[in-house]
ROMARZA-468074 format. One record per residue (C-alpha): residue in three letters; x negated, y, z negated; residue number from 0. Coordinates in pm, whole numbers. Layout:
N
R,ALA,X,Y,Z,NUM
...
//
This chain:
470
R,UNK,-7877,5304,-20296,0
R,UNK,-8174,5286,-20083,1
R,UNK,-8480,5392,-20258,2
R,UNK,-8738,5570,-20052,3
R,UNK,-9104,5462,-20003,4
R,UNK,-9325,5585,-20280,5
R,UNK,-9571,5903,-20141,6
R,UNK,-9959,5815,-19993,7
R,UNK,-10181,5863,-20278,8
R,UNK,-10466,6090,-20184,9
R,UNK,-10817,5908,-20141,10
R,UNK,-11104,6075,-20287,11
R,UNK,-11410,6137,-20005,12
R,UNK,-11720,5902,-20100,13
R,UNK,-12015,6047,-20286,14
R,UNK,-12299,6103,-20032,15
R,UNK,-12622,5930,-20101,16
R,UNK,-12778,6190,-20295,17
R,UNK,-12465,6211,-20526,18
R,UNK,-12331,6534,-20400,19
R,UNK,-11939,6525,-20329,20
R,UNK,-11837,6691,-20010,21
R,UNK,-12124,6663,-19805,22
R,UNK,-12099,6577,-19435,23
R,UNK,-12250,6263,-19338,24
R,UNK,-12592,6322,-19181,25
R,UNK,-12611,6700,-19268,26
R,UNK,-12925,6846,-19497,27
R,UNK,-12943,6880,-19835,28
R,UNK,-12953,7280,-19963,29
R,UNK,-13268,7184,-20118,30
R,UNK,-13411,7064,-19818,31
R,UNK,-13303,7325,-19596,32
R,UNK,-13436,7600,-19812,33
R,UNK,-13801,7382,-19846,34
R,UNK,-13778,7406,-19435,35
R,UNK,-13713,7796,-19441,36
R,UNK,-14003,7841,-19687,37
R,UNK,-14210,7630,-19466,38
R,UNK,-14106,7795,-19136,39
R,UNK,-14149,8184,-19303,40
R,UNK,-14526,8030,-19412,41
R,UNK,-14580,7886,-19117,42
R,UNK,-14492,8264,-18912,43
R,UNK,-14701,8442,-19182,44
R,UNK,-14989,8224,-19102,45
R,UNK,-14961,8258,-18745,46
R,UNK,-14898,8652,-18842,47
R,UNK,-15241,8670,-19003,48
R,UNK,-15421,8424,-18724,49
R,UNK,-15332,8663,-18476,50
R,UNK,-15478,9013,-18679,51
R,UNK,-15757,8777,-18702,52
R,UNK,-15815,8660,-18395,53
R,UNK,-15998,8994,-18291,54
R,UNK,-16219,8962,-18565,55
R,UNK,-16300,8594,-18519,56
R,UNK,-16350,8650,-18154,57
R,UNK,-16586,8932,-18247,58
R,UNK,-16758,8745,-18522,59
R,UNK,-16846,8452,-18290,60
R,UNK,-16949,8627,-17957,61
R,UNK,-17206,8855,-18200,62
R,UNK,-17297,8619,-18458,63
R,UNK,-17218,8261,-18449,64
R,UNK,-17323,8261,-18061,65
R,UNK,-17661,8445,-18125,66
R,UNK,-17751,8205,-18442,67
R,UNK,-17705,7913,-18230,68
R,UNK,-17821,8048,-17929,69
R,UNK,-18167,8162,-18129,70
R,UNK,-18181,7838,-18279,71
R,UNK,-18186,7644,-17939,72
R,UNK,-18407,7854,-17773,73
R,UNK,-18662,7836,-18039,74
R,UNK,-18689,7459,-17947,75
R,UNK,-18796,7590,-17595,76
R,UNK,-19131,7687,-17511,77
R,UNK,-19205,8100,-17362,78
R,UNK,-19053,8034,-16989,79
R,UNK,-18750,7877,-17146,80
R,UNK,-18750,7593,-16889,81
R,UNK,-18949,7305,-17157,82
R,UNK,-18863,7180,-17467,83
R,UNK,-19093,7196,-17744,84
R,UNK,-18926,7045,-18039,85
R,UNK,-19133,7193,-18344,86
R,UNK,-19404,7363,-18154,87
R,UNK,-19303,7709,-18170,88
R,UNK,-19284,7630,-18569,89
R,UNK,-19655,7539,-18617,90
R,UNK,-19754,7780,-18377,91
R,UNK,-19542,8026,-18578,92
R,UNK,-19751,7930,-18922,93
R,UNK,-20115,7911,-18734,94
R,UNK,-20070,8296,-18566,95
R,UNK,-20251,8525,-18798,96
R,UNK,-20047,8781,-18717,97
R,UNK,-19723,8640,-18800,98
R,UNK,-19892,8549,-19137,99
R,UNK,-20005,8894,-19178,100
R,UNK,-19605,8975,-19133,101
R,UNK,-19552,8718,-19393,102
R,UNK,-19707,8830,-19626,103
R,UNK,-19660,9205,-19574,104
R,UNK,-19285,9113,-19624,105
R,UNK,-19356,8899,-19975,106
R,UNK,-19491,9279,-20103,107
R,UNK,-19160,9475,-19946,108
R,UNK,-18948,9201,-20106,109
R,UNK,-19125,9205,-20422,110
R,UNK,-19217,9557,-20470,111
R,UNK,-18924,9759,-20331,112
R,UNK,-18591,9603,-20456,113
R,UNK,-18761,9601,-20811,114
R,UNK,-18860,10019,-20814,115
R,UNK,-18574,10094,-20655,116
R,UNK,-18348,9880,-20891,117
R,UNK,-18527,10061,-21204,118
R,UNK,-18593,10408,-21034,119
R,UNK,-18178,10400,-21021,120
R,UNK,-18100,10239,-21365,121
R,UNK,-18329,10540,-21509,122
R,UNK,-18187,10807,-21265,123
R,UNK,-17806,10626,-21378,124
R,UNK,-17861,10706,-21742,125
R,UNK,-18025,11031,-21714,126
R,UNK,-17794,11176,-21487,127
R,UNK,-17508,11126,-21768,128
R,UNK,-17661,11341,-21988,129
R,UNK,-17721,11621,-21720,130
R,UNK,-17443,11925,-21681,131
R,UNK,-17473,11910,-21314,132
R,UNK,-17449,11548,-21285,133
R,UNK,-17203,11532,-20984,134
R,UNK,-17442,11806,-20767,135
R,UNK,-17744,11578,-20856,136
R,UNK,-17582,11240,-20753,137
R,UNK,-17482,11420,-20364,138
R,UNK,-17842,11565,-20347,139
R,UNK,-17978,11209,-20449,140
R,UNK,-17758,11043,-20204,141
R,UNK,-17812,11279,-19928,142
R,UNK,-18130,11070,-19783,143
R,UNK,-17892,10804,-19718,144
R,UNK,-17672,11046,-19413,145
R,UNK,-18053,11064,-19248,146
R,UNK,-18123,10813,-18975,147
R,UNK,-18440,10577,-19043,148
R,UNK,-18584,10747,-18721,149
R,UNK,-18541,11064,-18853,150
R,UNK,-18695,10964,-19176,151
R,UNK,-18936,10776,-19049,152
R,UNK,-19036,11138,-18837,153
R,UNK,-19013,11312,-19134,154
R,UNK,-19259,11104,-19312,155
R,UNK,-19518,11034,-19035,156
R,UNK,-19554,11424,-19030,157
R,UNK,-19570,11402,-19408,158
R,UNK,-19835,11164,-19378,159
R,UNK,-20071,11360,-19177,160
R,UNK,-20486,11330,-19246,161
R,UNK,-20455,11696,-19147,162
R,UNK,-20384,11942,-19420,163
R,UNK,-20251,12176,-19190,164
R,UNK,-19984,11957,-19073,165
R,UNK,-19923,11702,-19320,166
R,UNK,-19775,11851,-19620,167
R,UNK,-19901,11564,-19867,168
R,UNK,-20244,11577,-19797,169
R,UNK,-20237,11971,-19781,170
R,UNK,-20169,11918,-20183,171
R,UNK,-20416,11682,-20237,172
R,UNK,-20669,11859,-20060,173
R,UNK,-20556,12216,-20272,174
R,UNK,-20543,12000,-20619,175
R,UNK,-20911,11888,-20503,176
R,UNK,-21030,12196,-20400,177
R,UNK,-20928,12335,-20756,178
R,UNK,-21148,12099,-20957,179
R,UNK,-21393,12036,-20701,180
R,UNK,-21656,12251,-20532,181
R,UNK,-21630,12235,-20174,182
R,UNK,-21908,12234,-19909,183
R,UNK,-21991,12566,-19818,184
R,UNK,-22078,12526,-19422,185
R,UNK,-21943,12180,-19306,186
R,UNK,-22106,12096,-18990,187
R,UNK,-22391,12378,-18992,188
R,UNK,-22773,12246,-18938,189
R,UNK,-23151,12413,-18975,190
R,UNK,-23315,12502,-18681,191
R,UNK,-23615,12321,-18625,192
R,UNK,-23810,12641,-18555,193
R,UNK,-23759,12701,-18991,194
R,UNK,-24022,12401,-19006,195
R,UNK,-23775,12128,-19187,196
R,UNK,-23701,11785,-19152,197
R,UNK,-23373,11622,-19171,198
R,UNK,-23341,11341,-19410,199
R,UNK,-23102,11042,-19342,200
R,UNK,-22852,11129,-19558,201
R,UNK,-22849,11489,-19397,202
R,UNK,-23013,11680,-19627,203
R,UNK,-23312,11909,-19461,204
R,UNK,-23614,11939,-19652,205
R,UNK,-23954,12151,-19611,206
R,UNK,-24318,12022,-19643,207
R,UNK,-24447,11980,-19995,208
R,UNK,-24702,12256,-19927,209
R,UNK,-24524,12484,-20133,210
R,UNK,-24723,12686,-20399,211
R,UNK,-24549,12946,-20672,212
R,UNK,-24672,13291,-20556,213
R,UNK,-24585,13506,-20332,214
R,UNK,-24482,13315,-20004,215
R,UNK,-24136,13313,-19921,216
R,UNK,-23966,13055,-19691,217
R,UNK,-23710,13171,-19403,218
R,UNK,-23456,12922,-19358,219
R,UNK,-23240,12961,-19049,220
R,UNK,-22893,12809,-19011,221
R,UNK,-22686,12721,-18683,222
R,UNK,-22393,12558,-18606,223
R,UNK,-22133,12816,-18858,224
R,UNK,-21883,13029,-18626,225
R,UNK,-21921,13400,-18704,226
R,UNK,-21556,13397,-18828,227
R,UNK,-21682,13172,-19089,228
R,UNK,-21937,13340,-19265,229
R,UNK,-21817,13443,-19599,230
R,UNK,-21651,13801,-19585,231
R,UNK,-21886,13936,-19831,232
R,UNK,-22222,13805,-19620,233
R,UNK,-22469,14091,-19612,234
R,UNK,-22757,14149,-19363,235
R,UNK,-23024,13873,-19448,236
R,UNK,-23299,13970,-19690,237
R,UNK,-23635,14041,-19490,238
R,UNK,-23880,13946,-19740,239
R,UNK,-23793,13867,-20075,240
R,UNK,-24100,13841,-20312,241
R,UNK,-24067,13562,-20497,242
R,UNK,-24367,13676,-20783,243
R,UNK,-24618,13519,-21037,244
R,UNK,-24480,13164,-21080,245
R,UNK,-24201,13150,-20854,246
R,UNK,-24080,13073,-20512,247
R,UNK,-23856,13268,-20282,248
R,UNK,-23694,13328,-19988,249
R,UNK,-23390,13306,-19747,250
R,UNK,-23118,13116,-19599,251
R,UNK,-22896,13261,-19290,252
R,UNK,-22769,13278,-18994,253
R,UNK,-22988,13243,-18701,254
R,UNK,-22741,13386,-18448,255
R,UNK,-22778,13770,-18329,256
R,UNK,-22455,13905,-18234,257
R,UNK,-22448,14008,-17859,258
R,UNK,-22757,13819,-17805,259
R,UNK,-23138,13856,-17807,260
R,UNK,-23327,13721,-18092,261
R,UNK,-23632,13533,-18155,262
R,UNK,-23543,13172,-18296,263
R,UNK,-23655,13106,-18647,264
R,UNK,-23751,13474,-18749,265
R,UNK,-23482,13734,-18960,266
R,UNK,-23347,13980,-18683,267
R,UNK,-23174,14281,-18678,268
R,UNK,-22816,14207,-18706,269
R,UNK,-22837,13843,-18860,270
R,UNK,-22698,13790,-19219,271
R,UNK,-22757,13589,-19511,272
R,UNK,-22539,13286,-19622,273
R,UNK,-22418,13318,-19946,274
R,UNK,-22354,13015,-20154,275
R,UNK,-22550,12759,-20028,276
R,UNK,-22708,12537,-20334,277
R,UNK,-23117,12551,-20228,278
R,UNK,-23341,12277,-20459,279
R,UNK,-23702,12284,-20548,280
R,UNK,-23832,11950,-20542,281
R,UNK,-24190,11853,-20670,282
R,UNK,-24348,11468,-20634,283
R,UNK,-23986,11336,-20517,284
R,UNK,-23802,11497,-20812,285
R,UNK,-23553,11798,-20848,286
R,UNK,-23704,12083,-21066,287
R,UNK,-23489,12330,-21000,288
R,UNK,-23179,12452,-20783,289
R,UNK,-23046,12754,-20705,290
R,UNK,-22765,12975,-20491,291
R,UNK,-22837,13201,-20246,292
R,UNK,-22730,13583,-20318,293
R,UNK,-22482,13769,-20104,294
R,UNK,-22767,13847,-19833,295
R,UNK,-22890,13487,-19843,296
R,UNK,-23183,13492,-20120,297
R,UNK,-23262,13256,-20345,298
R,UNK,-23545,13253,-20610,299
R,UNK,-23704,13013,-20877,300
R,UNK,-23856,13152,-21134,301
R,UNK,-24068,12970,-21456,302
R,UNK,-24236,12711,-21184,303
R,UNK,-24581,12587,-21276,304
R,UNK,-24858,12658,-21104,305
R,UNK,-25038,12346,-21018,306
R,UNK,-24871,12086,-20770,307
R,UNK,-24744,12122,-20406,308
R,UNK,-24305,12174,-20403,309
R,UNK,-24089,12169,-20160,310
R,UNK,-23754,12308,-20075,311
R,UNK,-23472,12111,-20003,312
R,UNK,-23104,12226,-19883,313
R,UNK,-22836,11933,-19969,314
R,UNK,-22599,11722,-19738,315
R,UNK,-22336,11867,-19954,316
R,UNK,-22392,12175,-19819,317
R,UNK,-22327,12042,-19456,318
R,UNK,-22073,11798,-19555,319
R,UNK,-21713,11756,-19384,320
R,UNK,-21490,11970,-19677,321
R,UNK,-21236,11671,-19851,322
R,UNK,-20947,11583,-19567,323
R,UNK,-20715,11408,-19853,324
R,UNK,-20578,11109,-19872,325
R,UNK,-20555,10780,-19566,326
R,UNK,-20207,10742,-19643,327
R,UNK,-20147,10585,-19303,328
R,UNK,-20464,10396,-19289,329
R,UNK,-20497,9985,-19296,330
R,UNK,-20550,9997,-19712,331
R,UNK,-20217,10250,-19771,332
R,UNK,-20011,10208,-19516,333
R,UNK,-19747,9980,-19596,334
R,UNK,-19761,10145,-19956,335
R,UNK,-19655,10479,-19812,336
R,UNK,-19362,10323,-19585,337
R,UNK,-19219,10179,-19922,338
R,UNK,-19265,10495,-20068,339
R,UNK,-19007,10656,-19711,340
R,UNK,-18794,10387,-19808,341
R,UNK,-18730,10416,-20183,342
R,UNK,-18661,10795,-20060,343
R,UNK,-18376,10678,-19844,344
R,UNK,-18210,10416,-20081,345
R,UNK,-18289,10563,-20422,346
R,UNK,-17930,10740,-20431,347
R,UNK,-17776,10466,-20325,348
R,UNK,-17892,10241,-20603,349
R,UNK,-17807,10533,-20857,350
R,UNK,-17475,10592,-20760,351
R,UNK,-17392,10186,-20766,352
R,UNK,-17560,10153,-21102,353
R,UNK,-17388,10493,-21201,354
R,UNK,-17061,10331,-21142,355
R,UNK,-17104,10041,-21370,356
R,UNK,-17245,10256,-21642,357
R,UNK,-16943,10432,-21624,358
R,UNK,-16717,10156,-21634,359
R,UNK,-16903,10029,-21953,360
R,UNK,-16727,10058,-22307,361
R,UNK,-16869,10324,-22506,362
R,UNK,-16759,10244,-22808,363
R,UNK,-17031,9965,-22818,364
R,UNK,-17264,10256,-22798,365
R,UNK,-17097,10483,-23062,366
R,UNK,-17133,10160,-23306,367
R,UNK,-17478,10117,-23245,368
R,UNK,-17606,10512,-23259,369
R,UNK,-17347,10493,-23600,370
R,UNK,-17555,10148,-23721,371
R,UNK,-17878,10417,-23666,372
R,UNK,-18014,10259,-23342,373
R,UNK,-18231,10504,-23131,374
R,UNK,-18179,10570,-22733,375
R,UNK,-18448,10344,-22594,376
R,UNK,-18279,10053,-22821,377
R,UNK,-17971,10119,-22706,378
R,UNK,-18093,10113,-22345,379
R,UNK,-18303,9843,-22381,380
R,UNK,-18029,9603,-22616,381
R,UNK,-17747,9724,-22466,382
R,UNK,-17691,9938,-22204,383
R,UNK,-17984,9712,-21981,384
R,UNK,-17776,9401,-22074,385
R,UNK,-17421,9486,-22006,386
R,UNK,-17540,9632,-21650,387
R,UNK,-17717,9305,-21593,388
R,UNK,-17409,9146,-21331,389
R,UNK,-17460,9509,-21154,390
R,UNK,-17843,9543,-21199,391
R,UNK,-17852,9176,-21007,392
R,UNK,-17585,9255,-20699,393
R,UNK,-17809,9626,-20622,394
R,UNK,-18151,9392,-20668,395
R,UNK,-17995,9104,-20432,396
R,UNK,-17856,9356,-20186,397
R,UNK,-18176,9515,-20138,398
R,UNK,-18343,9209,-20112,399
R,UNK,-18153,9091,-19786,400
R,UNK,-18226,9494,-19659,401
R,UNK,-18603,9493,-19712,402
R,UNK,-18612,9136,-19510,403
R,UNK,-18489,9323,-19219,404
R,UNK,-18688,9636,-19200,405
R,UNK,-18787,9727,-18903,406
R,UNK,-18754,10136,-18779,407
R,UNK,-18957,10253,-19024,408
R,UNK,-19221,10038,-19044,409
R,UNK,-19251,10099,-18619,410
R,UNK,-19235,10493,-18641,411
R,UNK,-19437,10564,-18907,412
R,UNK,-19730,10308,-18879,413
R,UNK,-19961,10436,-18576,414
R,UNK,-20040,10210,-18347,415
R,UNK,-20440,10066,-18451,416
R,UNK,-20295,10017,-18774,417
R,UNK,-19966,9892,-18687,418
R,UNK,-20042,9511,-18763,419
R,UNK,-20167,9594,-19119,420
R,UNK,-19813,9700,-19196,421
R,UNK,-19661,9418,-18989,422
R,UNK,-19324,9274,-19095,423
R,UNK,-19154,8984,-18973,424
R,UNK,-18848,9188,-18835,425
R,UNK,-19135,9407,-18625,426
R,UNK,-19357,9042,-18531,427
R,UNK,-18989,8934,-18412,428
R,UNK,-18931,9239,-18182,429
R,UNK,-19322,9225,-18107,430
R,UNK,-19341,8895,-18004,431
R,UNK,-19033,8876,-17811,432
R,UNK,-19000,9204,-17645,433
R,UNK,-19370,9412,-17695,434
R,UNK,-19559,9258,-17523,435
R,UNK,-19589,8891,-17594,436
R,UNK,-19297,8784,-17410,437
R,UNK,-19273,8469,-17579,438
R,UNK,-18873,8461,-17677,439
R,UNK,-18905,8095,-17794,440
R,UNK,-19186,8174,-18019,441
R,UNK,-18952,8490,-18151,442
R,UNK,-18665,8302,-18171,443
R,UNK,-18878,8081,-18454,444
R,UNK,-18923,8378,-18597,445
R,UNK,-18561,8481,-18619,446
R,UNK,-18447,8180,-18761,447
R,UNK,-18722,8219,-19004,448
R,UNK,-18602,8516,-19143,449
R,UNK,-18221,8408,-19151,450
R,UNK,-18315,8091,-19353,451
R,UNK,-18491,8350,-19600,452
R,UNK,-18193,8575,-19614,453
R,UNK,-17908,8309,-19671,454
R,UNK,-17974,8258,-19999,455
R,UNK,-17957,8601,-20121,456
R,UNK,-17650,8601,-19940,457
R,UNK,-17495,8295,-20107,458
R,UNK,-17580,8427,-20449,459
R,UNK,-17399,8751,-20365,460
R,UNK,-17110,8581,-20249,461
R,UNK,-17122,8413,-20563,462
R,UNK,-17172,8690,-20807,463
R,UNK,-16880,8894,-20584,464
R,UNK,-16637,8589,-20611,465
R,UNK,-16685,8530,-21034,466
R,UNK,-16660,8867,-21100,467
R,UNK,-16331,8901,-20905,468
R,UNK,-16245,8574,-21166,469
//
C-alpha cells in the first residue's frame, strides 16, 4: 500500500522589525501614523490661527512697527530729510529750552496725576461700598469718561475764565471774596482836578495840608462812574455841610449833570453824592481819622485838634479794579488746572477698576479683624491698602503710560501766550513737527523719546498681567 505524502506544514509570517506579527513589509507603524495625524491636525490649526492673524499682523506692522522704525530713521536725518545727522537732533533735542520746559512739565503730570488719581479712586472705591446708591454713583462717576477730551477740554477753558461772568470758577471765588472782603466802591472813577487834589503814585488823591478844623468844608468831585453805577440809594449831593467847632467837613460826588450844563468842580443842581467812599484825614504824613460818606455824599470828622494844618485824602482802594479771582490759566496755574480737567475725566475710571478688586477681596479677613477690635482706618490702611496693592500698581502703571501721551487737553485749554508754560512732550512733538517748526527730524527725536519712556511701564504691565494670570 502506497502511503501518501505527508501535508505542507504551515509557515508562520516573520516578526517585523518592531516585533509586531502581521505587519506588511515597509508599511507604518499605528503609532507612527497617529504621531503624523496629530502633527498634520497641529500643523492646519496653526496655519488656521496664522491666517485670523494675518489681518491683525498686517495691521499691527503698517501702523506700528513701520512708524517706530520709520520715526527712528528719520530722527537720524536733519529738518529737509535729505542729510544725515547721526546724534544731532538728540543734543539739539536736550539744548532747546523749550523741549526742556516739556520735560519737565511732563515729570509733574507723571508724578502728580497717576498718584491723585490712584488715591482719589482707592478712597472713592471704599466709600462707595458703604453708600445705598452705590451703583447710580459709580455711572455718574464714570460718565466723564463718554466725554471727548475736546469737549472737556471746552468745558474747562470756559470754566477757567478770569471773567466772573463767564467762567463759573472764578465767579465763586470772586462771590466767596466779596463775602469776607470789602470791595472797592467806584473802580476806575478819578477827582477832577478842578476839586484842587493831587494824585499820589499809588492812586490815592490827596488835598493840600492847609486844612484847619472849623467851619470850611471841602467839595470833592468824582468822574469817571457811569450813572447806572451810582449806588441806588445816592441822594442829591449835600451843598454845604458845616463841619463845626473842631471838625472838618464836606462832600464827595458826582461831578456829572444829567442832560448837561454844569460848572466843573462846584455842587450843581441835579448832581448826587457818592455814598460809601472811605475819606481820611491825614495830619504831618499820618492818618488821624477816616470816615464814610453819607447817602448824599458827606463826610465829617469830629474831636480834631485845633492846631496843625490836615489834609484830606481819598484811598486807591476806593478806585481800585474790584477782585477778578483766580489766574487759573496763567503761566504759575496753568498746568495745575489741566491736571485738575484730567483727574475729572479719569477719576471714574480708576474707581470702578479699584472697585472691582475690592470686591473680589475676601471679607472674611475683614470680619476677623473688626472681630479682633481693629478700627476702619486700620483696616484700610493694614489690610484693605495691601491686598489691593497688585490692582493699586496696574491703575498707577496704566495711567502712567496715559499722562506721557497727553496732548488735547493740554492744546485746548492752555491759551496761546501761555501755551509753552504748560508744554508737554506729546504737544513739543506735534509743535515741532507740524506747528510751525517744521523740523520732522528734530520731532521724530522727540517721538522716540517718549516711546523709550513709555516701554517700561509697558513691560511691567505685561508683567504684572502675565503673573497674575499664573
Amino acid at each position: 500500500m502506497t502511503s501518501s505524502p505527508p501535508a505542507a506544514v504551515p509557515v508562520p509570517p516573520a516578526p517585523a522589525a518592531d516585533g509586531r506579527e502581521g505587519a506588511p513589509a515597509g508599511a507604518p507603524a499605528p503609532d507612527d501614523r497617529a504621531a503624523a495625524l496629530r502633527r498634520s491636525a497641529r500643523r492646519r490649526r496653526q496655519l488656521s490661527a496664522a491666517l485670523f492673524l494675518l489681518p491683525a499682523l498686517l495691521l499691527l506692522g503698517a501702523l506700528v512697527a513701520y512708524p517706530i522704525l520709520f520715526s527712528v530713521g528719520r530722527s537720524l536725518f536733519d529738518a529737509s530729510g535729505d542729510r544725515f545727522v547721526g546724534a544731532g537732533n538728540y543734543v539739539e533735542m536736550f539744548r532747546d529750552p523749550a523741549t526742556l520746559k516739556a520735560v519737565r512739565n511732563t515729570a509733574v503730570w507723571v508724578v502728580a496725576a497717576p498718584a491723585l488719581l490712584t488715591g482719589l479712586g482707592l478712597v472713592l472705591a471704599v466709600l462707595t461700598e458703604k453708600v445705598r446708591w452705590a451703583t447710580a454713583f459709580k455711572i455718574l462717576m464714570f460718565m466723564p469718561m463718554a466725554i471727548s477730551f475736546l469737549a472737556a477740554g471746552i468745558i474747562f477753558r470756559i470754566t477757567y475764565e478770569q471773567d466772573p461772568e463767564r467762567g463759573i470758577l472764578n465767579a465763586v471765588v470772586t462771590g466767596v471774596h466779596g463775602a469776607f472782603a470789602d470791595e472797592p466802591s467806584y473802580p476806575g472813577a478819578r477827582v477832577r482836578e478842578e476839586s484842587g487834589v493831587t494824585r499820589a503814585a499809588d492812586g490815592s488823591y490827596s488835598t493840600a495840608a492847609d486844612l484847619s478844623p472849623g467851619d470850611r468844608t471841602v467839595s470833592l468831585g468824582v468822574v469817571g462812574v457811569p450813572p447806572k453805577e451810582v449806588p441806588a440809594g445816592a441822594e442829591p449831593a449835600a451843598g454845604a455841610p458845616k463841619a463845626g467847632e473842631g471838625a472838618l467837613a464836606g462832600t464827595v460826588y458826582l461831578d456829572f449833570t444829567p442832560g448837561g450844563g454844569g460848572e466843573a468842580g462846584r455842587i450843581d443842581s441835579g448832581e448826587r453824592g457818592l455814598p460809601g467812599m472811605t475819606v481820611q484825614a491825614v495830619r504831618d504824613g499820618e492818618v488821624v481819622g477816616e470816615a464814610t460818606t453819607a447817602a448824599d455824599g458827606s463826610f465829617r470828622f469830629t474831636g480834631l485838634s485845633g492846631s496843625g494844618a490836615y489834609s484830606l485824602k481819598l484811598p486807591a482802594a476806593n478806585f481800585a479794579e474790584p477782585y477778578g479771582g483766580v489766574s487759573w490759566l496763567g503761566p504759575a496755574l496753568v498746568t495745575p488746572a489741566i491736571i485738575g480737567a484730567y483727574l475729572w475725566i479719569w477719576t471714574g475710571f480708576s474707581m470702578v477698576l479699584i472697585g472691582a478688586g475690592l470686591a473680589a477681596m475676601p471679607r472674611d479677613v475683614l470680619e476677623a479683624a473688626r472681630m479682633d477690635g481693629a478700627n476702619e482706618w486700620q483696616i484700610f490702611r493694614r489690610i484693605t491698602v495691601p491686598l489691593l496693592a497688585p490692582v493699586l500698581t496696574v491703575v498707577f502703571v496704566t495711567l502712567v503710560i496715559n499722562v506721557l501721551k497727553v496732548f488735547d487737553l493740554v492744546y485746548i485749554i492752555a491759551p496761546g501766550p501761555v501755551l509753552e508754560d504748560a508744554n508737554v512732550l506729546a504737544m513739543q512733538m506735534w509743535l515741532v513737527s507740524f506747528g510751525g517748526g517744521n523740523n520732522q527730524g528734530l520731532g521724530s527725536a522727540i517721538g522716540v523719546l517718549l516711546l523709550l519712556l513709555v516701554v517700561p511701564a509697558m513691560i511691567f504691565n505685561i508683567r504684572r498681567f502675565r503673573r497674575s494670570q499664573r
